[in-house]
C-alpha beads as a LAMMPS data file, in Angstrom:
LAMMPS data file: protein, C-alpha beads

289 atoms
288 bonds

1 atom types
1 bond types

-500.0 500.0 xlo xhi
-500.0 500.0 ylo yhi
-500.0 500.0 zlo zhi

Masses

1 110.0

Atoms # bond

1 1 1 -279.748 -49.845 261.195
2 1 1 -278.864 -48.203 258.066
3 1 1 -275.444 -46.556 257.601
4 1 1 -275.038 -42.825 257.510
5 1 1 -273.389 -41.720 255.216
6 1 1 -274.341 -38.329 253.738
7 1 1 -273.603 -34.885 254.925
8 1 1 -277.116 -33.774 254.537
9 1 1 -279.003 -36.035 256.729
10 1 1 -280.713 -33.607 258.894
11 1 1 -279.662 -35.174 262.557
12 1 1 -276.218 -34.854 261.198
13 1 1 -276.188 -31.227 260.085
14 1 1 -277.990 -30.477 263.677
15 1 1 -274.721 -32.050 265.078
16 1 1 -272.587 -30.562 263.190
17 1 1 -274.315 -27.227 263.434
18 1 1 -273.188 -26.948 267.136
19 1 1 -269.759 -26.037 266.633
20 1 1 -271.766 -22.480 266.365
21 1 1 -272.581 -20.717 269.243
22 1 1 -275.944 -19.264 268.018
23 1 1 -276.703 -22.902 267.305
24 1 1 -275.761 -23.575 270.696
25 1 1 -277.850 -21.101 272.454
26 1 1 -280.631 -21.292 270.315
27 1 1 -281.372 -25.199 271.150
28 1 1 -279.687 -25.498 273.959
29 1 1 -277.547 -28.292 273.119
30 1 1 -274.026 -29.337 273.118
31 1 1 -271.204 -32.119 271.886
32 1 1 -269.761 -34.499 273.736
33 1 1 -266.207 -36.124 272.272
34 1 1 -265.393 -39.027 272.857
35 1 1 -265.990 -41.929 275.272
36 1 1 -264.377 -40.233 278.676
37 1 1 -266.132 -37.299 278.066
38 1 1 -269.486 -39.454 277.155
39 1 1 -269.254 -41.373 280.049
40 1 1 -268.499 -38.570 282.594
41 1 1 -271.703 -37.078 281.436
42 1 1 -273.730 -40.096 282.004
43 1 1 -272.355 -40.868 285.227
44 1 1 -273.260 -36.733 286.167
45 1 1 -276.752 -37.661 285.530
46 1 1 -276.718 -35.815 282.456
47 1 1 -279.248 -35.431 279.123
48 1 1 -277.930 -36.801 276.445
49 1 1 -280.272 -36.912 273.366
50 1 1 -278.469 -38.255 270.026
51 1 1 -275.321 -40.389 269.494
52 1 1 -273.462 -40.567 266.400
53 1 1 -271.173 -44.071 266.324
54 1 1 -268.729 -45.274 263.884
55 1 1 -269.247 -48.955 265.222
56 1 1 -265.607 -50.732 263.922
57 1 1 -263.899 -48.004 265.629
58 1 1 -265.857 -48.569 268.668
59 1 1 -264.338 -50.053 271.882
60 1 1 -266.188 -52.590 274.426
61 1 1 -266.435 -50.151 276.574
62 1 1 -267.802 -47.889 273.743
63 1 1 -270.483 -49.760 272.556
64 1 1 -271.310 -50.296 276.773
65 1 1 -271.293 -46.234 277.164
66 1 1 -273.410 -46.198 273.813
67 1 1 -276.095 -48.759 275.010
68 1 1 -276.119 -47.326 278.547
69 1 1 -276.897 -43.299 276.862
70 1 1 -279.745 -45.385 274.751
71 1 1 -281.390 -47.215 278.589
72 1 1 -280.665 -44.437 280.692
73 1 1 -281.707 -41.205 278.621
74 1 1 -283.662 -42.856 275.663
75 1 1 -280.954 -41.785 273.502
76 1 1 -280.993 -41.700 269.585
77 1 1 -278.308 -43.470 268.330
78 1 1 -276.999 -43.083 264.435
79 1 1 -274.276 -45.253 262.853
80 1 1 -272.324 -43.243 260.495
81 1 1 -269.564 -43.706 258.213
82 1 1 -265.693 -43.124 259.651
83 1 1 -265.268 -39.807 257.691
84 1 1 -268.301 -38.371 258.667
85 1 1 -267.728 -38.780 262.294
86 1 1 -264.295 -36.785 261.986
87 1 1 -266.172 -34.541 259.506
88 1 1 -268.090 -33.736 263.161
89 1 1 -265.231 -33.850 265.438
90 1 1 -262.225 -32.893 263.253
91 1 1 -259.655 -33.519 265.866
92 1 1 -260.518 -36.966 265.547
93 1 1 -260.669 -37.093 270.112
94 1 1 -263.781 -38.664 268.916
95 1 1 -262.904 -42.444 269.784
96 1 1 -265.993 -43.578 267.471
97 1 1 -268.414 -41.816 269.240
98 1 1 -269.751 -38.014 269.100
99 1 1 -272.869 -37.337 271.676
100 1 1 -275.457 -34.431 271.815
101 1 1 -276.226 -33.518 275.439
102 1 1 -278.294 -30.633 276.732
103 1 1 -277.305 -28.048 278.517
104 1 1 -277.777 -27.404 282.252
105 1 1 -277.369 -24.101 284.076
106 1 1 -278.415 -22.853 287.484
107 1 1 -279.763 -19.713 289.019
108 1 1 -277.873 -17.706 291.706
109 1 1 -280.820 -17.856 293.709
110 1 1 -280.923 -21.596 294.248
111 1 1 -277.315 -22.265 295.281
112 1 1 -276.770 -23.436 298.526
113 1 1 -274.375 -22.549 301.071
114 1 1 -272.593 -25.155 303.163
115 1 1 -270.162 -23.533 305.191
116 1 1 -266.956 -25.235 303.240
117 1 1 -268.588 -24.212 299.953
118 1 1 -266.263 -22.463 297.248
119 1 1 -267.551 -20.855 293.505
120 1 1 -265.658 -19.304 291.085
121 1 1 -266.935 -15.780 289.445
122 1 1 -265.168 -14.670 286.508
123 1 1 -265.604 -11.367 284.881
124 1 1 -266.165 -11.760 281.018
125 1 1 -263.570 -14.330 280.337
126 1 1 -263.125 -14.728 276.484
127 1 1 -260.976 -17.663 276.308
128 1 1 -263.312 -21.294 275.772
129 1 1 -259.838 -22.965 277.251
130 1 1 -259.183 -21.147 280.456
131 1 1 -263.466 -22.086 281.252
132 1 1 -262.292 -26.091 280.674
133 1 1 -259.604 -25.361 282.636
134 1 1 -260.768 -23.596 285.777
135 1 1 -263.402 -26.161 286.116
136 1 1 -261.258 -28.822 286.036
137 1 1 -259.269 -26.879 289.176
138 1 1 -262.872 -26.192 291.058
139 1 1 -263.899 -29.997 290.682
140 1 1 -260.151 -30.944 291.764
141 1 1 -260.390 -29.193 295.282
142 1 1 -264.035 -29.750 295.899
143 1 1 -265.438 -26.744 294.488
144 1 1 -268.851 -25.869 293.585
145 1 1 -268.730 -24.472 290.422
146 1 1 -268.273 -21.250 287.983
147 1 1 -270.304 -18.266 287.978
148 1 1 -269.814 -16.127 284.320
149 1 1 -270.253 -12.493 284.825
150 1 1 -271.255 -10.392 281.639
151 1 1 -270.505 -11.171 278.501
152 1 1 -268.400 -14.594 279.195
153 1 1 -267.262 -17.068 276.582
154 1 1 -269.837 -20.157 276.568
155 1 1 -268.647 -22.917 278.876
156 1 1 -270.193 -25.479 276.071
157 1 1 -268.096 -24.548 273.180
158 1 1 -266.416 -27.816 272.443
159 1 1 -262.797 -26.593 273.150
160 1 1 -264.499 -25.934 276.925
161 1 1 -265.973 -28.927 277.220
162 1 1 -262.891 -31.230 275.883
163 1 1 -260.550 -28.971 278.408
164 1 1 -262.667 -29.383 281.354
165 1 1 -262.104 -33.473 280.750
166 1 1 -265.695 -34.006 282.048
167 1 1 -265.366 -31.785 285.196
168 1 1 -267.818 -29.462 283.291
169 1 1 -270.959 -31.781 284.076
170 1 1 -270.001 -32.389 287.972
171 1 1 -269.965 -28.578 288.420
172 1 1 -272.391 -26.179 288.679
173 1 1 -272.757 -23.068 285.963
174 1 1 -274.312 -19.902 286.236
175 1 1 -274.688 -17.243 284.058
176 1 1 -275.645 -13.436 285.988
177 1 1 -274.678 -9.770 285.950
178 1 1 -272.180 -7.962 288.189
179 1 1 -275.449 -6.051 290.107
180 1 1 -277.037 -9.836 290.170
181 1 1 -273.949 -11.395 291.868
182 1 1 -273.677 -8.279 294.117
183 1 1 -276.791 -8.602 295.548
184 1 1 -276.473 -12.226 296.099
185 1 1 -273.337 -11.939 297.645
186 1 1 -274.897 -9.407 300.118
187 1 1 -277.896 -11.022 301.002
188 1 1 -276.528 -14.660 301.453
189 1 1 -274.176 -14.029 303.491
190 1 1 -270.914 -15.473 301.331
191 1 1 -267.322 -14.813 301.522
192 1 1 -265.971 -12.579 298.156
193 1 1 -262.476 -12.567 297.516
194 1 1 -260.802 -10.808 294.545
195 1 1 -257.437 -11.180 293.342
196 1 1 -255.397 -7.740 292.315
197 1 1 -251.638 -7.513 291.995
198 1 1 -251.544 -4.192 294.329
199 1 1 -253.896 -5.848 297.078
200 1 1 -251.522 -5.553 300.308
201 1 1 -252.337 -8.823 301.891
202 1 1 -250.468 -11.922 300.209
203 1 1 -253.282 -14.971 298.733
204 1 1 -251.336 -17.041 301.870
205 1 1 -251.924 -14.796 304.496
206 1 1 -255.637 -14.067 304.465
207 1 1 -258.349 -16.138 306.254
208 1 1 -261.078 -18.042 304.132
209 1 1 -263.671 -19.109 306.224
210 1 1 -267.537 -20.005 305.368
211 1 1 -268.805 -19.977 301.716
212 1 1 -266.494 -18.543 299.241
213 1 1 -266.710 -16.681 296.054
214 1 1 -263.492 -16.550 294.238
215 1 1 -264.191 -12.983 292.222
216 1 1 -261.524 -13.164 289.232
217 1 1 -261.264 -10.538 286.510
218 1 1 -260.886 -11.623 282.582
219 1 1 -257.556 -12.443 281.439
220 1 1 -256.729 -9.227 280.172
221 1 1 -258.303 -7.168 282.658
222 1 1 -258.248 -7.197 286.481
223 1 1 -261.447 -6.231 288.601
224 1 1 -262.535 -2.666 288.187
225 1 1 -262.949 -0.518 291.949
226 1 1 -266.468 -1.237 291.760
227 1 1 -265.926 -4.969 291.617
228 1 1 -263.116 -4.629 294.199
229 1 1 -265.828 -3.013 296.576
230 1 1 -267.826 -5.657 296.593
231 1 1 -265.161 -8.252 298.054
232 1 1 -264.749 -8.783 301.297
233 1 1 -260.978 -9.331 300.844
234 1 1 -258.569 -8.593 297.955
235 1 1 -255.653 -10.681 298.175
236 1 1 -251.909 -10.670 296.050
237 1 1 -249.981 -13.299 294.289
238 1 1 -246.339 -12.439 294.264
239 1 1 -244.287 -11.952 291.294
240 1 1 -240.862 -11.882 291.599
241 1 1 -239.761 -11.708 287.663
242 1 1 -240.507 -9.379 284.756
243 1 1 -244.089 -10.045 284.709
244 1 1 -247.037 -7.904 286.631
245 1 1 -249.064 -11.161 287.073
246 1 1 -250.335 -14.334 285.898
247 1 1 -253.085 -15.820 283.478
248 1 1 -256.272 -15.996 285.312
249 1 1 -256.403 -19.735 284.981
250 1 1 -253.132 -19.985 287.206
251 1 1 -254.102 -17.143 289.417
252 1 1 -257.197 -19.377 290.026
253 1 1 -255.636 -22.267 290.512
254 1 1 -253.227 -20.851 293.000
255 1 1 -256.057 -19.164 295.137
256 1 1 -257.895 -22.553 294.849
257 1 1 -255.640 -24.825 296.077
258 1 1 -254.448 -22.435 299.280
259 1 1 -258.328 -22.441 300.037
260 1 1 -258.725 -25.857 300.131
261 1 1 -255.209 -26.355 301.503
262 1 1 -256.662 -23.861 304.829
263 1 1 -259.797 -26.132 304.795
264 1 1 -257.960 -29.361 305.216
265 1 1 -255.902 -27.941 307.770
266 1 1 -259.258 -26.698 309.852
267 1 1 -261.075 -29.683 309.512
268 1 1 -258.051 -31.964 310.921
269 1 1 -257.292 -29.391 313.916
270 1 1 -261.363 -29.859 313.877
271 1 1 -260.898 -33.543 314.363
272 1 1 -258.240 -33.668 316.761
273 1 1 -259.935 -31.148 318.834
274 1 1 -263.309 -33.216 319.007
275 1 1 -261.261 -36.544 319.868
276 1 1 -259.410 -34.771 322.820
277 1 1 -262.351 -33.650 324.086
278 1 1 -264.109 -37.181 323.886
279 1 1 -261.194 -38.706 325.517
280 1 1 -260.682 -35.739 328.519
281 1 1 -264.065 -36.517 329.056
282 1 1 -264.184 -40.104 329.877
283 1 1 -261.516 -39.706 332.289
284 1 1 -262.418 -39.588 335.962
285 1 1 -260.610 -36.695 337.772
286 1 1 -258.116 -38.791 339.866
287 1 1 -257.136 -39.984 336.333
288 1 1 -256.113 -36.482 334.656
289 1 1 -252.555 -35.533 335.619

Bonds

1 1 1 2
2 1 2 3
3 1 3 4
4 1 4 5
5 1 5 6
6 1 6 7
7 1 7 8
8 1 8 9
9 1 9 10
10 1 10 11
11 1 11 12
12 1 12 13
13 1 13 14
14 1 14 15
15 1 15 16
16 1 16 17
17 1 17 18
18 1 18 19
19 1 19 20
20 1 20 21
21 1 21 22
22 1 22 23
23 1 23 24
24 1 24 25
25 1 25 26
26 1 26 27
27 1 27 28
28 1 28 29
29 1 29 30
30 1 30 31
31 1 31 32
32 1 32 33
33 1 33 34
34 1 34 35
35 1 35 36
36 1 36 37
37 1 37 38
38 1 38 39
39 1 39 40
40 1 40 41
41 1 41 42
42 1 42 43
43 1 43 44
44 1 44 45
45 1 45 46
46 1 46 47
47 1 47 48
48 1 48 49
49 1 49 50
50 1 50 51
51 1 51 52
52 1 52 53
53 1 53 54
54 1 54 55
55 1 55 56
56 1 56 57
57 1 57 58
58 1 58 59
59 1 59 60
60 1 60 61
61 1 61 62
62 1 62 63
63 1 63 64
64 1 64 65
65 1 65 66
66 1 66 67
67 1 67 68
68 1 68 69
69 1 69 70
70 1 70 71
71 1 71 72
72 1 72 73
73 1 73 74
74 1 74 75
75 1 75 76
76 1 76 77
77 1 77 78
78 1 78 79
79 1 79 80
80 1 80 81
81 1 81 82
82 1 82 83
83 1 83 84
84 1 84 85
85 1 85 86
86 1 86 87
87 1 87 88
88 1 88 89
89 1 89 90
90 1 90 91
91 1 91 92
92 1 92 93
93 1 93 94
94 1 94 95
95 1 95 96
96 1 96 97
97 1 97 98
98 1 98 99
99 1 99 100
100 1 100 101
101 1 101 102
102 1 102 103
103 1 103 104
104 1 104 105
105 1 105 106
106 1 106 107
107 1 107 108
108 1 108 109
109 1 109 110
110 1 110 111
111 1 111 112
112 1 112 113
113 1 113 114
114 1 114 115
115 1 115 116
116 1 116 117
117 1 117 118
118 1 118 119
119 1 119 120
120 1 120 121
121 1 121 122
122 1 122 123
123 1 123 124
124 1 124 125
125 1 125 126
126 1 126 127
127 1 127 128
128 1 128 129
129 1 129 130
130 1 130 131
131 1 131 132
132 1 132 133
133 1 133 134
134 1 134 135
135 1 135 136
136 1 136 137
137 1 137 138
138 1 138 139
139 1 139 140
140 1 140 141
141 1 141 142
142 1 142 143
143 1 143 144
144 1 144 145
145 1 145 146
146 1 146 147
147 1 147 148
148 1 148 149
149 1 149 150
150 1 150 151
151 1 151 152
152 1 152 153
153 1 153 154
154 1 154 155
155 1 155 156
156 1 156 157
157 1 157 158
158 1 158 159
159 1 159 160
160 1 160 161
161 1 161 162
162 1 162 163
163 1 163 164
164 1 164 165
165 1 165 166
166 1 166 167
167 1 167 168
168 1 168 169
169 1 169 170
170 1 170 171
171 1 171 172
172 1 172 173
173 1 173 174
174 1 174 175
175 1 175 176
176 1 176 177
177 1 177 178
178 1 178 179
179 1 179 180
180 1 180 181
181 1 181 182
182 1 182 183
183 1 183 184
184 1 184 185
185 1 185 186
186 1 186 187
187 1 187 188
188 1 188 189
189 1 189 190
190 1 190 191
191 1 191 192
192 1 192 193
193 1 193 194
194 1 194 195
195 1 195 196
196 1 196 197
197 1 197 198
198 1 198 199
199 1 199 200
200 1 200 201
201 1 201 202
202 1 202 203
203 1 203 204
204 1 204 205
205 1 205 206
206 1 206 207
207 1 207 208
208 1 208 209
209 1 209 210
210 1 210 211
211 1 211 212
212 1 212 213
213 1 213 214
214 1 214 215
215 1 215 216
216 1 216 217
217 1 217 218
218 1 218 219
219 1 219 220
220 1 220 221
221 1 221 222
222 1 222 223
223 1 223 224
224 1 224 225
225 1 225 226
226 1 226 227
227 1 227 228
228 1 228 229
229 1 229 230
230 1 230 231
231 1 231 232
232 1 232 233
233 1 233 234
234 1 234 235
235 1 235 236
236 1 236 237
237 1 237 238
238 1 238 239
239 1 239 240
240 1 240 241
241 1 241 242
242 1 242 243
243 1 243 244
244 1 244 245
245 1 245 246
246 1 246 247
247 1 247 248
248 1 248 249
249 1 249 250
250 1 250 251
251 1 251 252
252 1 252 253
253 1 253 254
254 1 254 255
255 1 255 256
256 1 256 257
257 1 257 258
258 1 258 259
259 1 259 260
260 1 260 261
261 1 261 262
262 1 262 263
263 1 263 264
264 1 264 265
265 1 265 266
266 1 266 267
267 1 267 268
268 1 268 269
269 1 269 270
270 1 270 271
271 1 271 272
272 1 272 273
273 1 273 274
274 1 274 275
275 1 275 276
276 1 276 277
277 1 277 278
278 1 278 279
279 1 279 280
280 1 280 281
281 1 281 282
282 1 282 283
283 1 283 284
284 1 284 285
285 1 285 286
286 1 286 287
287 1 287 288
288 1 288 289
């Protein structure tokens, strides 16, 4: 295999094209950094199309991740000279490997809803970071994935995907309107909850029960009355200091974590419950005291 070495050699300007959005959207493709990232996607099942190596840099379990993308996706794989490869990912995370994957989104009609289900919804959320990030907190407590409401910052940018740390291919993605998640919401039968720092019922005080949707507004902005309307139940995060509330990845977080904190506590009162009543009803009645 011949050495790459040249900027203009046309797989590597597609690569190196998808730092751009437009590119982005346009082929529906994405990088992949490094070998954690690389094999997170592959163990998610995911399409990965083109590999760019540097193959002295390359760890054993490198060149394993690099000939499993080539069995299990039919990958393309290119062997390219050290500077090129941090030419593609300049802040050389790269680990002698940069992949192209393609992208996977769902529709809001084809979600499912298991009654300990939990999505995210965020409301035109600018920051590539804070997407990495919240995904990384749904994946952590078992949750479903992120819905992006209007005109939302793409969850494959590259600082997204590096800052999810490969919890953006075991979560689900949807992009939809406000009016599209509304009328999902309605006719599925899902729990909304929006955050707001005037909401008069504290995040640890209300009930989540059934399939959740976690309705957060962009970092800048909170939810609008309309948006508000549509929840179920707005809920509070206290602030006790000089500021009116926190960035939306830590609001998230902190909703998160009380959900499935609630849902841990059901399913073990759930548990215990069931085994008393197994054990009450081997008993014969001269045996209960």
């Amino acid at each position: 295999m011949a050495l790459i070495t040249s900027r203009a050699n046309p797989k590597i300007k597609l690569i190196r094209s998808l730092h751009d959005r437009r590119r982005r959207d346009r082929t529906r493709l994405f990088l992949v950094e490094g070998l954690q990232l690389l094999e997170a996607a592959l163990d998610a099942g995911a399409e990965v199309v083109l590999l760019a190596v540097v193959p002295q840099v390359l760890s054993a379990d490198g060149e394993a991740a690099v000939d499993r993308a080539r069995e299990q996706t039919g990958a393309d794989v290119l062997e390219v000279a050290p500077d090129l490869l941090a030419s593609i990912s300049p802040r050389h995370c790269h680990q002698g490997v940069v992949a192209v994957a393609r992208q996977r989104f769902s529709a809001l009609d084809y979600l499912s809803a298991p009654p300990d289900d939990c999505f995210v919804a965020v409301k035109e959320i600018t920051e590539p970071w804070s997407v990495g990030n919240i995904l990384r907190t749904s994946d952590a407590v078992g949750g479903r994935g992120l819905i992006l409401i209007g005109d939302s910052t793409d969850p494959y940018h590259p600082t997204a995907v590096r800052s999810s740390l490969g919890a953006l291919f075991s979560q689900a993605l949807v992009r939809a309107s406000f009016a599209d998640l509304a009328a999902w919401k309605r006719h599925r039968g899902w729990l909304a909850v929006g955050t707001s720092p005037g909401a008069a019922t504290d995040y640890r005080e209300a009930v989540y029960r059934g399939p959740v949707v976690l309705l957060m507004g962009s970092e800048r902005v909170g939810l609008s009355a309309e948006e508000q309307a549509i929840c179920d139940t707005m809920v509070a995060i206290p602030m006790n200091g000089r500021c009116e509330s926190h960035h939306v990845v830590v609001a998230t977080a902190l909703v998160l974590y009380e959900i499935a904190r609630q849902r841990q506590s059901q399913a073990a009162c759930g548990t215990t419950a069931k085994g008393v009543a197994e054990v009450a009803g081997t008993l014969s009645p001269d045996s209960v005291w």
